[in-house]
Every structure is written in structure tokens, then in C-alpha cells.
PyMOL commands that place a pseudoatom at each C-alpha (Angstrom):
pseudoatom trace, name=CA, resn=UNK, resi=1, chain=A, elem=C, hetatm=0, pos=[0.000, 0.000, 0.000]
pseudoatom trace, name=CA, resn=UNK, resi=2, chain=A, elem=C, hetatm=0, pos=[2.746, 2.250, 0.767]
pseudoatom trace, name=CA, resn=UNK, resi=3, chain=A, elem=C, hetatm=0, pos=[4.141, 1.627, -2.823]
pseudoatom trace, name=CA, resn=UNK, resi=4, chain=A, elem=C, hetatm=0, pos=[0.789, 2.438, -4.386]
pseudoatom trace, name=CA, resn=UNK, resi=5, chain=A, elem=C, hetatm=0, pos=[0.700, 5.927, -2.220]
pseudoatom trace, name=CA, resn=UNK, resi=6, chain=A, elem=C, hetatm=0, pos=[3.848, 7.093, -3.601]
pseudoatom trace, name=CA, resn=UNK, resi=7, chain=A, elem=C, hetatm=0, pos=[2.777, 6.359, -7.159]
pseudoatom trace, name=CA, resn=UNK, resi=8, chain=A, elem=C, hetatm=0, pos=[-0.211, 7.895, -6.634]
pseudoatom trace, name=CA, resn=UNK, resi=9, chain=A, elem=C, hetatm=0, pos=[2.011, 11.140, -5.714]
pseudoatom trace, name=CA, resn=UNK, resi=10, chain=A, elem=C, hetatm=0, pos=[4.322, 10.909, -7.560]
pseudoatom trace, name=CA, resn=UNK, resi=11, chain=A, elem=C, hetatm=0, pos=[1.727, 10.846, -11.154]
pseudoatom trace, name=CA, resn=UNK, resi=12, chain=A, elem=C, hetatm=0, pos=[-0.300, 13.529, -8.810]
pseudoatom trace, name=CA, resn=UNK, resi=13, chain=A, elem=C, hetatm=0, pos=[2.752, 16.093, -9.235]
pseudoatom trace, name=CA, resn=UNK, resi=14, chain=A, elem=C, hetatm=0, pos=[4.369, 15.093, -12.812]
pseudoatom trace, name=CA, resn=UNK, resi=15, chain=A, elem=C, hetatm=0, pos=[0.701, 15.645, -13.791]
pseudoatom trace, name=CA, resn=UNK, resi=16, chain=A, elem=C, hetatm=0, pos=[0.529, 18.682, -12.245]
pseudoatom trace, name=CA, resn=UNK, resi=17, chain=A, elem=C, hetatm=0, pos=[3.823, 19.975, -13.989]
pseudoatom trace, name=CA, resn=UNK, resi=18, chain=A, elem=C, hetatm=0, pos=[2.222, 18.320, -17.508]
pseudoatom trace, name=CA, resn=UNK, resi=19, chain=A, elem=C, hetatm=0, pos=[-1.113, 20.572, -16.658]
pseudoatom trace, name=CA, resn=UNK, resi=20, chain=A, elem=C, hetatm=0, pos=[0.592, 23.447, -16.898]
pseudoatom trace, name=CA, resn=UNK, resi=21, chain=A, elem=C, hetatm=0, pos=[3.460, 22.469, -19.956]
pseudoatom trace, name=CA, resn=UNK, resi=22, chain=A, elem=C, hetatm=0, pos=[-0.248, 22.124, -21.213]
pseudoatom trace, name=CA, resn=UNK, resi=23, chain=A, elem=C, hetatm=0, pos=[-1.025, 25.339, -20.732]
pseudoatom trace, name=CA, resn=UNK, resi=24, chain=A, elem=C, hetatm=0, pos=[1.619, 27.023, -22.438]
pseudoatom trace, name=CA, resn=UNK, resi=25, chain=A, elem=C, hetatm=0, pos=[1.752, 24.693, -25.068]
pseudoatom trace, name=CA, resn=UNK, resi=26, chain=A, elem=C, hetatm=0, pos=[-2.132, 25.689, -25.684]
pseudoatom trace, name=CA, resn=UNK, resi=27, chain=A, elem=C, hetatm=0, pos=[-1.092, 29.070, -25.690]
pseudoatom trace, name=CA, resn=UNK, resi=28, chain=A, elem=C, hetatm=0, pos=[1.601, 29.024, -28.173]
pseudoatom trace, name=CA, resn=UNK, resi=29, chain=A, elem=C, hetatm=0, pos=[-0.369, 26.674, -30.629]
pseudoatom trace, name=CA, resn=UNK, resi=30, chain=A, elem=C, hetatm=0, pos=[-2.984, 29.487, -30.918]
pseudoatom trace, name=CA, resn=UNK, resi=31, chain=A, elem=C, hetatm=0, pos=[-3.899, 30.781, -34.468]
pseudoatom trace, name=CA, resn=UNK, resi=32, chain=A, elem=C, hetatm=0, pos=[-3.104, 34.549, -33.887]
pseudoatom trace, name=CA, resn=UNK, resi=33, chain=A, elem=C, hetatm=0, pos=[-0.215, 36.797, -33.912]
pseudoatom trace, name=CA, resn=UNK, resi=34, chain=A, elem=C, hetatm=0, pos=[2.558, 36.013, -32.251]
pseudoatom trace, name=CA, resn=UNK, resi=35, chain=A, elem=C, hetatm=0, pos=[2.605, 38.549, -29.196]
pseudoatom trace, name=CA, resn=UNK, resi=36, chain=A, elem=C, hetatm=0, pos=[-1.000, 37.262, -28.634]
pseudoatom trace, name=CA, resn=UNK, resi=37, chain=A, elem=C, hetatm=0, pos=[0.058, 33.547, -28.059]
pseudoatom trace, name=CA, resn=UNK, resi=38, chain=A, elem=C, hetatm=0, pos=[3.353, 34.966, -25.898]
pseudoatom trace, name=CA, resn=UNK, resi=39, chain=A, elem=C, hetatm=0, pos=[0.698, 36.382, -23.642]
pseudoatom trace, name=CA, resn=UNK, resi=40, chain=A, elem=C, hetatm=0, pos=[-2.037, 33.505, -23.979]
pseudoatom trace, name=CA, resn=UNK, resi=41, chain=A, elem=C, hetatm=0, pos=[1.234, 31.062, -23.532]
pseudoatom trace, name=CA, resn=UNK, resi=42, chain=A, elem=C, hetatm=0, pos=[2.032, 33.288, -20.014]
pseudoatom trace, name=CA, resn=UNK, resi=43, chain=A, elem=C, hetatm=0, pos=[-1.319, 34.067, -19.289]
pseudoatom trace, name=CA, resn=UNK, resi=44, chain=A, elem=C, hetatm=0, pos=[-3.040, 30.690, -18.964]
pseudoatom trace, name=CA, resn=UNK, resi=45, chain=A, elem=C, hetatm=0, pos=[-0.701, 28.900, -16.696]
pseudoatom trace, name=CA, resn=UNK, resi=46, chain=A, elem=C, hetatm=0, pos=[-0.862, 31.600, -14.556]
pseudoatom trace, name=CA, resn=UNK, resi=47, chain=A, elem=C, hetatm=0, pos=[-4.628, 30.771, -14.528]
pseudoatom trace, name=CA, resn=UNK, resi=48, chain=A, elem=C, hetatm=0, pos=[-3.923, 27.263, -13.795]
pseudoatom trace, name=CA, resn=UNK, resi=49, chain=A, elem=C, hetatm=0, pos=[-1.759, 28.308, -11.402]
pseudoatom trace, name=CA, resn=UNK, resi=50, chain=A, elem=C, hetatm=0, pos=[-4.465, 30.331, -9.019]
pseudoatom trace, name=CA, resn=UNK, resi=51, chain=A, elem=C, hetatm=0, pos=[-7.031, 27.966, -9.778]
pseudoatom trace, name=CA, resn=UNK, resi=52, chain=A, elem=C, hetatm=0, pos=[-4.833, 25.122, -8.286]
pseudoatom trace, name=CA, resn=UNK, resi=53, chain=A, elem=C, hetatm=0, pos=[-3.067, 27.362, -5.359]
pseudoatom trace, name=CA, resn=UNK, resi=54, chain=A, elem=C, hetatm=0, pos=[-6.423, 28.873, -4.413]
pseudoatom trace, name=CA, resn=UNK, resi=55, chain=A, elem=C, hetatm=0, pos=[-8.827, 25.565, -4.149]
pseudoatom trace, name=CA, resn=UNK, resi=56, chain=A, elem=C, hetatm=0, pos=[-6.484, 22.599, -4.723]
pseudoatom trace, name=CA, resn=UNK, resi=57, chain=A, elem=C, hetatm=0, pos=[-3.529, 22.608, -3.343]
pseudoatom trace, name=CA, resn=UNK, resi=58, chain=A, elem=C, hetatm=0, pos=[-2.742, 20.945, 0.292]
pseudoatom trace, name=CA, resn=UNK, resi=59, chain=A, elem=C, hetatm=0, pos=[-2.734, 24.150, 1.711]
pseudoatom trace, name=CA, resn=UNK, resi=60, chain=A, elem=C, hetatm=0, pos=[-4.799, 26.440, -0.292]
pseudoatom trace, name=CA, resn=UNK, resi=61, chain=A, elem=C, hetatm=0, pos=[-6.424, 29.133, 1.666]
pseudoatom trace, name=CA, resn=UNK, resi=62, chain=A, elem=C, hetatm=0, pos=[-9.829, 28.121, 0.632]
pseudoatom trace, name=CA, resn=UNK, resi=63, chain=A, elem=C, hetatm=0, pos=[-9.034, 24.479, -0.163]
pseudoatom trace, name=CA, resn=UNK, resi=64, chain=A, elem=C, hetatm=0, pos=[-12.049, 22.648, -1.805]
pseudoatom trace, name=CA, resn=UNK, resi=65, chain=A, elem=C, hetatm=0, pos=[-13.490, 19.281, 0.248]
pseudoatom trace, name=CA, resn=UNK, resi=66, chain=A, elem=C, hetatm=0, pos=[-12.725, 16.165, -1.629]
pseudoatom trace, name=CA, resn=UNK, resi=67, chain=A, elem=C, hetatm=0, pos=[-15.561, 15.520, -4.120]
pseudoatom trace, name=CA, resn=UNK, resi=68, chain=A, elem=C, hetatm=0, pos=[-15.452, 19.499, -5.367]
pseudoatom trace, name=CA, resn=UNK, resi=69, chain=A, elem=C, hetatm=0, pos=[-11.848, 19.446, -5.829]
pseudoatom trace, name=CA, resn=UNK, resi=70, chain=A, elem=C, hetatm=0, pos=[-11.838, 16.215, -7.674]
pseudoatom trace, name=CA, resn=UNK, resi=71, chain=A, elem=C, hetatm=0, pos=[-14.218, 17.906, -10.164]
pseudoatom trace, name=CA, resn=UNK, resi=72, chain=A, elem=C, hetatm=0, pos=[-12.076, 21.199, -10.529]
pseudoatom trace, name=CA, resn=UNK, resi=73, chain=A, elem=C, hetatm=0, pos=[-8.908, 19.144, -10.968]
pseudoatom trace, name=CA, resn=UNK, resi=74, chain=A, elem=C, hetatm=0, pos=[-11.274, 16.743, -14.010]
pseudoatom trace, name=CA, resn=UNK, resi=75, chain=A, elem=C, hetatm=0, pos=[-12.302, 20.351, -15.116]
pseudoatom trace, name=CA, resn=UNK, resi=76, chain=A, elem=C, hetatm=0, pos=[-9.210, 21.300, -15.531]
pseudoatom trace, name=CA, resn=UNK, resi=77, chain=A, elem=C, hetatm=0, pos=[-7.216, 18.476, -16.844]
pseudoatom trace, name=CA, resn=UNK, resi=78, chain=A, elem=C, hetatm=0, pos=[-10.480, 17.812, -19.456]
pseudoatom trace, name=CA, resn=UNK, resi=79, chain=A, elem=C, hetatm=0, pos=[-10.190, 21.783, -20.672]
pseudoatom trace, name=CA, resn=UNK, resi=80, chain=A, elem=C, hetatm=0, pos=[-6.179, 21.103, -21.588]
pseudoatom trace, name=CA, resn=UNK, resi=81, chain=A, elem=C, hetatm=0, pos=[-7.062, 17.924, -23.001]
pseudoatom trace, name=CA, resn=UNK, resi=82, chain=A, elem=C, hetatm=0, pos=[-9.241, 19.338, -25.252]
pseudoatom trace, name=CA, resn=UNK, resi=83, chain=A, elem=C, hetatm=0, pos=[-7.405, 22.380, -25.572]
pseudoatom trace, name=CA, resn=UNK, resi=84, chain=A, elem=C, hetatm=0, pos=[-3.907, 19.962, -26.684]
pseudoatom trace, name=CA, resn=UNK, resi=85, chain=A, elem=C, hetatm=0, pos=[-6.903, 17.770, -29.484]
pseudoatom trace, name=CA, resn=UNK, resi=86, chain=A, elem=C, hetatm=0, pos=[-7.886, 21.362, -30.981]
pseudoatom trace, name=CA, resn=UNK, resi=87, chain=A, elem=C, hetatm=0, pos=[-4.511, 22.594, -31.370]
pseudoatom trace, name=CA, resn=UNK, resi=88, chain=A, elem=C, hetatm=0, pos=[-3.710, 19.518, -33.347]
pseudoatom trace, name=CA, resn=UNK, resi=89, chain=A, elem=C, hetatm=0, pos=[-1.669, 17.670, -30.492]
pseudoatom trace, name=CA, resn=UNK, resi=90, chain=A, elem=C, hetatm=0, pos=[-4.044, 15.075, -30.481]
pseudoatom trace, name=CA, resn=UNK, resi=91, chain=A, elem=C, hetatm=0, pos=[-1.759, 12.088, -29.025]
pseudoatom trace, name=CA, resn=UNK, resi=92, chain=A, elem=C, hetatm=0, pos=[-0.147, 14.287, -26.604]
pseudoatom trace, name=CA, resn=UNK, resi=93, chain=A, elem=C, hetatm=0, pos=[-3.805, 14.498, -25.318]
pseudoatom trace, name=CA, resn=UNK, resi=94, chain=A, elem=C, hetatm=0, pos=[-4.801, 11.107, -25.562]
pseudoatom trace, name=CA, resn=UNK, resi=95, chain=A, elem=C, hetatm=0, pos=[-1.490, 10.687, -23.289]
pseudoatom trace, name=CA, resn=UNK, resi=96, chain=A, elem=C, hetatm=0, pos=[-2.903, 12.967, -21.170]
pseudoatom trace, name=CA, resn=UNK, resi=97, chain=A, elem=C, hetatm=0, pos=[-6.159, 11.976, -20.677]
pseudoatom trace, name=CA, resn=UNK, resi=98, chain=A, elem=C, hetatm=0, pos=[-5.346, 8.720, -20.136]
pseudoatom trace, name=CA, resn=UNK, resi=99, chain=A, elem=C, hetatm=0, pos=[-3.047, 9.348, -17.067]
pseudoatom trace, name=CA, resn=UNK, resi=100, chain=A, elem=C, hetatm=0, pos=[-5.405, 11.303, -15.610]
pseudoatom trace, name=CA, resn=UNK, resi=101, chain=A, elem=C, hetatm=0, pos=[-7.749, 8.732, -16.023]
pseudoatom trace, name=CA, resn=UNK, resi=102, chain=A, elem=C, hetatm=0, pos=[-5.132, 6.313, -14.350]
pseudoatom trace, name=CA, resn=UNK, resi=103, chain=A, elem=C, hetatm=0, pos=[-4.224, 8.735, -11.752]
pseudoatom trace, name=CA, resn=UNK, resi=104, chain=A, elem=C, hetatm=0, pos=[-7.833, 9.578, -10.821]
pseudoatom trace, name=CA, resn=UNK, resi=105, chain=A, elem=C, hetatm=0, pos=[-8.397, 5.945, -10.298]
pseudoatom trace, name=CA, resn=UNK, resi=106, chain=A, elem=C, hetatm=0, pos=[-5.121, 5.079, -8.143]
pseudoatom trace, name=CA, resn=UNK, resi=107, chain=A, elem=C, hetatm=0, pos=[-6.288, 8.111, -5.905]
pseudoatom trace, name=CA, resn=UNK, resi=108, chain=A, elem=C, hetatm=0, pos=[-9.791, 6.761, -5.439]
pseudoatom trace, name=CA, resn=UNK, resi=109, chain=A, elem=C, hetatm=0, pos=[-7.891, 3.482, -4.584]
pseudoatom trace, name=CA, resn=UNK, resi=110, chain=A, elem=C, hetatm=0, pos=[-5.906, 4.694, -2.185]
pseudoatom trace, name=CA, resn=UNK, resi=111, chain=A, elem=C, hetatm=0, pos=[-8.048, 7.300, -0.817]
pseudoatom trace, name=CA, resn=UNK, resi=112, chain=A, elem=C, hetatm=0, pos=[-6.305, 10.121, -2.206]
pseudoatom trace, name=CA, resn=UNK, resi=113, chain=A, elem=C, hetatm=0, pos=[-8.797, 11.965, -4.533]
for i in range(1, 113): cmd.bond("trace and resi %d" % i, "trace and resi %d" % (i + 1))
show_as sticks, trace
zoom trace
């Protein structure tokens, strides 16, 4: 069990860092000028960034209880999976998706959701 709780935080973080590579990489893939996906590529991380710090982080101020925060965190990871299959990086968001999907399900295992 101890095994399956590091895993489980281990994917927990390195999907964390992938939300937001997501983020940027959304931003840059954009169809408009190039000072407009700088900003989109700064801007929506930055997003990410509050949204996580604010609700769903361990010690977020205003920290969401467990079934609310496991739908922000789906809400989230769904929005830059869709974001990556629009932008054309469709197997980097199958990739995604599905170890979310794994993660989400080793946290619900282990009581870590």
C-alpha cells in the first residue's frame, strides 16, 4: 500500500507539472499573432496556477473538500485535453487523458482523490 501511495504522488505532481506544460503549449499553438500567443502562452498557466493554489492545493487558503476538488482538478485536466486535441496535439492528449484517467483511479484506490 505504501508503494501504491507514492505512485499515486508521484503521477499527482508530474501531472501537475504536464497541466501546466499544457497550458503554455495551448497558448503558443494558438492561431493569432505572435505577441497574442506569448501572452495567452504566459497568461493561462498563470490561470492554472491560481485555480490550483487557491482551491487545490494541500494548503490552499480556501481548499475545496474532496468531491469538489476532484471535479475542478477533471475540469481542468479535461479543458487542456481538449485544448492539446484542438490545437492539433491530439496524441499528446490522448497521453494525457489517459493518465489522468489512471491517476484519478489510483487516488480513489488509495483514498487520495
Amino acid at each position: 500500500m505504501r508503494f501504491l501511495l507514492g505512485l499515486n504522488a508521484t503521477l499527482a505532481f508530474l501531472l501537475e507539472l504536464a497541466l501546466l506544460a499544457a497550458a503554455v503549449a495551448i497558448g503558443l499553438l494558438l492561431p493569432v499573432p505572435l505577441g497574442v500567443r506569448i501572452a495567452a502562452a504566459v497568461l493561462l498557466p498563470a490561470v492554472v496556477i491560481a485555480v490550483w493554489a487557491i482551491w487545490v492545493a494541500p494548503r490552499a487558503p480556501r481548499r475545496l473538500a474532496p468531491p469538489s476538488r476532484l471535479i475542478v482538478q477533471i475540469v481542468l485536466f479535461a479543458i487542456a485535453v481538449l485544448g492539446l486535441a484542438v490545437s492539433g496535439q491530439v496524441l499528446w492528449a490522448i497521453v494525457l487523458a489517459v493518465l489522468v484517467a489512471i491517476r484519478t483511479g489510483l487516488g480513489v484506490r488509495v483514498g487520495q482523490v
